[in-house]
C-alpha positions as CSV (number, residue, x, y, z in Angstrom):
1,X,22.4,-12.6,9.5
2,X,18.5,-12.4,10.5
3,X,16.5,-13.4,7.7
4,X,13.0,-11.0,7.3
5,X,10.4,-12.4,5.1
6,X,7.6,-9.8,4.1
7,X,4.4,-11.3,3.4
8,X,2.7,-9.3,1.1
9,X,-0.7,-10.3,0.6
10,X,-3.4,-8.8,-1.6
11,X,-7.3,-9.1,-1.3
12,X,-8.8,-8.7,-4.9
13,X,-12.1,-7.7,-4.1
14,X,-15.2,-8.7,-6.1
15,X,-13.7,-10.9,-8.7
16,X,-16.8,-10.9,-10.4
17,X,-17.3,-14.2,-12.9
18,X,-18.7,-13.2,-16.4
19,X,-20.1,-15.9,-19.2
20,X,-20.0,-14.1,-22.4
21,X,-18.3,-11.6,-24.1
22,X,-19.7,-8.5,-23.2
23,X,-22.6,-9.8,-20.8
24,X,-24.4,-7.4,-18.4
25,X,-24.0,-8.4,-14.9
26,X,-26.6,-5.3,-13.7
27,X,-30.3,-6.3,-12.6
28,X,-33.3,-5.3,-14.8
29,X,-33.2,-2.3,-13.5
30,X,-29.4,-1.1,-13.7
31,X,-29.0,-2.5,-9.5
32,X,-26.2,-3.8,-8.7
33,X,-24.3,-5.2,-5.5
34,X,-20.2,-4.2,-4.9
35,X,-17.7,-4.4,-2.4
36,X,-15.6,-1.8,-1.3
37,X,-12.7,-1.9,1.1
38,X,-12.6,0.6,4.1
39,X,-9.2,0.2,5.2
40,X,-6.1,0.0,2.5
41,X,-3.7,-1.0,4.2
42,X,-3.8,-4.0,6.7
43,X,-0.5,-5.5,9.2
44,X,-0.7,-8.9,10.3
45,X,-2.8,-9.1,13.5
46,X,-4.8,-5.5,12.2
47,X,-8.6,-5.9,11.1
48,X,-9.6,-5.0,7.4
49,X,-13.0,-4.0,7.0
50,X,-14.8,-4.4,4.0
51,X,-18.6,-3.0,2.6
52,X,-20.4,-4.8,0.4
53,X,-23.3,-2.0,-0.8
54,X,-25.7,-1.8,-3.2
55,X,-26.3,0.1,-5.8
56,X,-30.3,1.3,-3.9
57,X,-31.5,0.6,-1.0
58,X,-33.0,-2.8,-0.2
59,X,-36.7,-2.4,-0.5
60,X,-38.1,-6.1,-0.9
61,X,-39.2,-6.1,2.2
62,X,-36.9,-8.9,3.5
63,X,-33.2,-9.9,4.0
64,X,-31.1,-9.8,1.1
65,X,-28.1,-12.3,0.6
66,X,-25.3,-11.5,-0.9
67,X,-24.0,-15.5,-1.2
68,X,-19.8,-14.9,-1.1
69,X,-16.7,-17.3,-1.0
70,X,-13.1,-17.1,0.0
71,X,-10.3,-18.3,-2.1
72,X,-6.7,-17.4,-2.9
73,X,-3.4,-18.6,-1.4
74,X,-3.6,-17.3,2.1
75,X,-7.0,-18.3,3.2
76,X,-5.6,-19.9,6.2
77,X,-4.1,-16.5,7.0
78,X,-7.4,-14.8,7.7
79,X,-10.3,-15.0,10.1
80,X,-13.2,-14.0,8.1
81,X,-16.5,-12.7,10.0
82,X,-18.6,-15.2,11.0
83,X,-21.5,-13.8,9.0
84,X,-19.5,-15.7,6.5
85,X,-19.4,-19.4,7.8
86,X,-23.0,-20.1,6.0
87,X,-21.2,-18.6,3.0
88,X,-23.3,-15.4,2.9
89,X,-23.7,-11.5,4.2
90,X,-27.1,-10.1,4.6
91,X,-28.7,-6.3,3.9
92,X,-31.3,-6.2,5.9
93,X,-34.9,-4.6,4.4
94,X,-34.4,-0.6,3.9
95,X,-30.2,-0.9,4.5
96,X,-27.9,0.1,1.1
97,X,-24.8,-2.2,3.1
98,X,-23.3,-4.2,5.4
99,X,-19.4,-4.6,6.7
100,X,-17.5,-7.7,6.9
101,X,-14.7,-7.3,8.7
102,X,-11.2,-9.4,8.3
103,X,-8.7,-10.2,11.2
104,X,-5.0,-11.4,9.7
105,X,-3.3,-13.5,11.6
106,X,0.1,-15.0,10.7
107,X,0.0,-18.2,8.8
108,X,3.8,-19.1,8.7
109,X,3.6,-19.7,4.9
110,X,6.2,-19.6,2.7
111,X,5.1,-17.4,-0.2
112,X,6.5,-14.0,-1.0
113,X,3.2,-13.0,-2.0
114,X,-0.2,-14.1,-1.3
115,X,-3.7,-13.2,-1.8
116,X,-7.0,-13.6,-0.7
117,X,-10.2,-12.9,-2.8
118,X,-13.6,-12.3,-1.4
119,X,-15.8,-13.4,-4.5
120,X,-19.4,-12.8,-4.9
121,X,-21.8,-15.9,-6.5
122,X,-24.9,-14.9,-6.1
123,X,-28.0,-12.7,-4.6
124,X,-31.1,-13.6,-3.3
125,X,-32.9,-11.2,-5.6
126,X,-33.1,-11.6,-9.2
127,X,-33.4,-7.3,-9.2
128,X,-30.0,-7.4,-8.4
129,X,-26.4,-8.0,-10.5
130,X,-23.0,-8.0,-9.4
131,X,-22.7,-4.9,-11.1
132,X,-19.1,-4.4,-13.0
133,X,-16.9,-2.5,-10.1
134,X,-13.0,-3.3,-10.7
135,X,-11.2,-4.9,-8.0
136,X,-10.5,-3.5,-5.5
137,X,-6.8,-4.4,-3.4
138,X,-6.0,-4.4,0.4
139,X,-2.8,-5.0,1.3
140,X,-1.2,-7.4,4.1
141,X,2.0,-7.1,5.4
142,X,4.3,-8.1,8.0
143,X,7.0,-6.4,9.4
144,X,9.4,-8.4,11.5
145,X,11.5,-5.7,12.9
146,X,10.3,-3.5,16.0
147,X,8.4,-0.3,14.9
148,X,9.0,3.4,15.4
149,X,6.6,6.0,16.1
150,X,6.5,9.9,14.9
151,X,5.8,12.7,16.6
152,X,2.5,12.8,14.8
153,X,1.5,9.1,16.1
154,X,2.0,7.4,12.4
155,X,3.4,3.9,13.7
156,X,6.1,2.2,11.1
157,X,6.8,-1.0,10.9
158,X,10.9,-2.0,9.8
159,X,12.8,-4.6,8.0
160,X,16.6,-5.6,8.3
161,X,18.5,-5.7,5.5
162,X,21.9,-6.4,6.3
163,X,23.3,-4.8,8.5
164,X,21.0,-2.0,8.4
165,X,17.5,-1.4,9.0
166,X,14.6,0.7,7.7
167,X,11.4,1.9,7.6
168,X,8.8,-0.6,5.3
169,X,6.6,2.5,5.1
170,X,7.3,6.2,3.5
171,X,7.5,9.0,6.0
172,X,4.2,10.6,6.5
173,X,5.0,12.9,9.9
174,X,3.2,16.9,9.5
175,X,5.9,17.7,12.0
176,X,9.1,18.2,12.9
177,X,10.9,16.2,15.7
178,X,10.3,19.2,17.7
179,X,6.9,19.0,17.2
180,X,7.0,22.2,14.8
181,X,4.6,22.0,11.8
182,X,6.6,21.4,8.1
183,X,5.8,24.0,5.8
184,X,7.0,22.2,3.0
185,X,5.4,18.4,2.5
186,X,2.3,17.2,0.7
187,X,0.6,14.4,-0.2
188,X,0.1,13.2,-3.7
189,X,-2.2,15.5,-5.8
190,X,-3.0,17.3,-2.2
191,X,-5.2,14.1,-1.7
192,X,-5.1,12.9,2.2
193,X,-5.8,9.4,1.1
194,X,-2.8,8.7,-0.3
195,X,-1.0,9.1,2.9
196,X,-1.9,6.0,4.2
197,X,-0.1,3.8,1.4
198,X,2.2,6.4,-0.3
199,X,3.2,8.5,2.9
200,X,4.1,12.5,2.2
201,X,6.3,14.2,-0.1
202,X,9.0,16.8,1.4
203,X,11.8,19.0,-0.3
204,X,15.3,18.5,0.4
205,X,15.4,21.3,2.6
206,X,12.3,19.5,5.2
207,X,14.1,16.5,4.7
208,X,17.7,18.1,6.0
209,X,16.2,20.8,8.0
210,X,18.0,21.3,11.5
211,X,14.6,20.6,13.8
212,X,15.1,17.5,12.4
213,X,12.3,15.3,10.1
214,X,12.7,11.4,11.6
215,X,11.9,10.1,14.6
216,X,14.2,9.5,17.3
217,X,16.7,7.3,16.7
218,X,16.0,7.5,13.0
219,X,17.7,9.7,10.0
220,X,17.5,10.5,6.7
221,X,19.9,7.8,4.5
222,X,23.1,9.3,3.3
223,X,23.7,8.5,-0.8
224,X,26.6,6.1,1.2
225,X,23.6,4.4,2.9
226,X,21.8,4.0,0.5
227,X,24.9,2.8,-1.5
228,X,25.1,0.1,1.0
229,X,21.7,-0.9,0.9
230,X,22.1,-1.5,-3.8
231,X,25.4,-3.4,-3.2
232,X,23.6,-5.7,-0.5
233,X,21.0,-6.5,-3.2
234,X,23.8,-6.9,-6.4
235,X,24.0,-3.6,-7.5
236,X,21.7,-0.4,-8.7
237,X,21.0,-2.9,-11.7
238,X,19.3,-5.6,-9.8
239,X,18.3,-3.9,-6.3
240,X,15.2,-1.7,-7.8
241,X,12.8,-5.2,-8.6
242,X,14.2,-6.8,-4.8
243,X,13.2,-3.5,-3.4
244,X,10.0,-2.7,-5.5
245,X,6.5,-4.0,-3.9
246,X,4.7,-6.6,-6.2
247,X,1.7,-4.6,-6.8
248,X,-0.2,-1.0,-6.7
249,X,2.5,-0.4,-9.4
250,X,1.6,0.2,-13.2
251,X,2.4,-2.8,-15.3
252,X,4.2,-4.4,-16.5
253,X,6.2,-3.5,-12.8
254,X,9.3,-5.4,-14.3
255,X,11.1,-7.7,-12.1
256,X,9.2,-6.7,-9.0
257,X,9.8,-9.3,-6.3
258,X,10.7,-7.3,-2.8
259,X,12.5,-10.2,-2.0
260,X,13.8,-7.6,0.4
261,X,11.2,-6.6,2.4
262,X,11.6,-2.8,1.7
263,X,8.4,-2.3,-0.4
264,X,8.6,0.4,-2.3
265,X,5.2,2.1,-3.8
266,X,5.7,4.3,-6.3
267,X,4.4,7.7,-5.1
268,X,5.5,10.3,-7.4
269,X,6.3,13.0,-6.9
270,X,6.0,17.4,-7.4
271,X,7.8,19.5,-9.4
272,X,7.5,22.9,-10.5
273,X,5.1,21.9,-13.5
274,X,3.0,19.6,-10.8
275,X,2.4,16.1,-9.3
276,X,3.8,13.4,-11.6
277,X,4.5,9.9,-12.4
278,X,2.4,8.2,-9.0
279,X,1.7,4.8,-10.2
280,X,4.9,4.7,-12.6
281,X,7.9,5.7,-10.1
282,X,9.3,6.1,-6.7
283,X,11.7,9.0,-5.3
284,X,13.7,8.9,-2.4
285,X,15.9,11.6,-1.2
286,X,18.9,11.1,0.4
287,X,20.6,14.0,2.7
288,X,23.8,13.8,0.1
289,X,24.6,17.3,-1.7
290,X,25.1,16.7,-5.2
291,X,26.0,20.2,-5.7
292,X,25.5,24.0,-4.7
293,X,21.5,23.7,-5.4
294,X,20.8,19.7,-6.1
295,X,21.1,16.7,-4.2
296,X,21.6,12.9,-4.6
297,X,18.4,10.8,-4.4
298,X,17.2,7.3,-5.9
299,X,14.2,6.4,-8.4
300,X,12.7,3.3,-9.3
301,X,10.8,2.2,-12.6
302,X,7.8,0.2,-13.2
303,X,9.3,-0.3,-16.8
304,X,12.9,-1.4,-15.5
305,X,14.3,-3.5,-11.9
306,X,17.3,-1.1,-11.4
307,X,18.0,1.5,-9.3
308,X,19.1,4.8,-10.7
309,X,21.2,7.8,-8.2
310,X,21.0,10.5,-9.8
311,X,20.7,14.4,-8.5
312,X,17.4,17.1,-8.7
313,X,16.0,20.7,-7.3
314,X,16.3,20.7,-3.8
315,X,13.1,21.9,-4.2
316,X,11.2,18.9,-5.5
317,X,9.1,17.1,-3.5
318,X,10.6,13.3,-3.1
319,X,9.1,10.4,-0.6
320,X,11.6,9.6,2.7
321,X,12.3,6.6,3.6
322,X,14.2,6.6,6.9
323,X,16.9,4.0,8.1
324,X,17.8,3.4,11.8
325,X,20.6,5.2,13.9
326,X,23.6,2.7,14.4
């Protein structure tokens, strides 16, 4: 049996060091300097590009440096920008930013999950703090298996576990195989950003419908698949924190280790009362009548590492993950 490792790697942004309870990190006049990431989801061998802006344009009248350093467990996994080998970024005179940009590379290490922070130390100007921005993440993965595209041009990368293998990202596709446009699928809170991570969420009926939602060579998972995918990971008790991905989940995100490689986001998802529980749960149809008007699909828990089947409106709006054609 093929053994996938995932390396899921996170880049905490502006881990900003604070002495004293309380302490304002802004300049004397409220600036600040932040980092921002521009891309949110990075694969090994992909570029991550990151701004580091301030809070007003730079009017000293010279460079500004913005002194940084690079720590975490999988430093050796990324090729920083040379504009940091003397440890610092400038903003030239009248300019509000400037991009670093991150190559990842595979580093053959060992760890389920790694990180990388990018940390700011300093500033050339004393008008200038860190400013108090939260952290912001980027996630690194690496897919193993060969990827699939959609009709739409979304690329997925894929995992085997088992004997069968599936899709390490959400279905996202607009269209049909067909290349007809899908009436009914959002994304989360009708927000396109959240595509990206969290992919779209379709009805039962999209997700069954005869022009057919996966890619070639791809389907929708029976409730028998994805049966066979719980009992491969020691049951619906265990499975959910093997198949849950260790972070963008709401704490405490119990048991969360994707020892499998499936990583599973927790996208929420729409009912008839609105868009619900992103953060806190994951929904996955499967193309298994339950009954005359529900269907069998699975959740996750960020409270809980099981997996529960259970049955809903075949009109909800649930993520898709797809597994391969044998």
């Amino acid at each position: 049996m093929k053994n996938i490792v995932l390396l899921t790697a996170l880049l905490f942004l502006v881990a900003v060091i604070i002495t004293g309870c309380g302490s304002d990190t802004s300049g004397p006049n409220g600036k600040s300097v932040s980092v921002s990431a521009l891309k949110h989801t990075v694969w090994e061998g992909d570029t991550a590009v990151f701004k580091v802006s301030l809070s007003e344009p730079n009017k000293t009248g010279s460079d500004l440096k913005v002194f940084m350093r690079v720590e975490g467990t999988a430093v050796e996994g990324v090729d920083m920008d040379s504009v940091l080998n003397s440890g610092f970024i400038l903003i030239p005179p009248d300019s509000q930013s400037a991009v670093i940009k991150t190559h990842v590379f595979a580093d053959s290490a060992p760890e389920e999950t790694e990180h990388v922070r990018l940390v700011i130390t300093g500033i050339s100007s004393s008008e200038y703090g860190f400013g108090l921005d939260p952290a912001e993440e980027v996630i690194i993965m690496d897919g193993d298996g060969p990827t699939v595209t959609d009709i739409d041009g979304n690329v997925y990368h894929t995992v085997l576990i088992g004997t069968q293998t599936w899709m390490l990202e959400n279905l996202r596709t607009s269209r049909f195989r067909n290349g007809e446009q899908i009436v009914s699928s959002w994304f989360y809170n009708n927000d396109s950003s959240n595509g990206a991570v969290y992919g779209r969420l379709y009805d039962w009926y999209a997700a069954t419908d005869a022009r057919v939602l996966a890619p070639a060579g791809w389907h929708v998972p029976t409730d028998a698949e994805w049966s066979q995918l719980t009992n491969y990971l020691g049951g619906e008790q265990a499975a959910g924190g093997k198949l849950k991905a260790v972070t963008l989940w709401n704490l405490p995100n119990t048991g969360a280790t994707n020892e499998s490689g499936f990583t599973a986001f927790p996208g929420g998802s729409l009912y008839s009362n609105g868009y619900v529980f992103f953060g806190v749960n994951s929904y996955f149809w499967t193309s298994s009548a339950y009954s005359s008007g529900t269907t069998w699909y699975r959740s996750l828990y960020y409270y809980g590492s099981n997996v529960t089947r259970y049955h809903s409106s075949r009109s909800t709006g649930f993520s898709v993950r797809c597994v391969m054609d044998n």
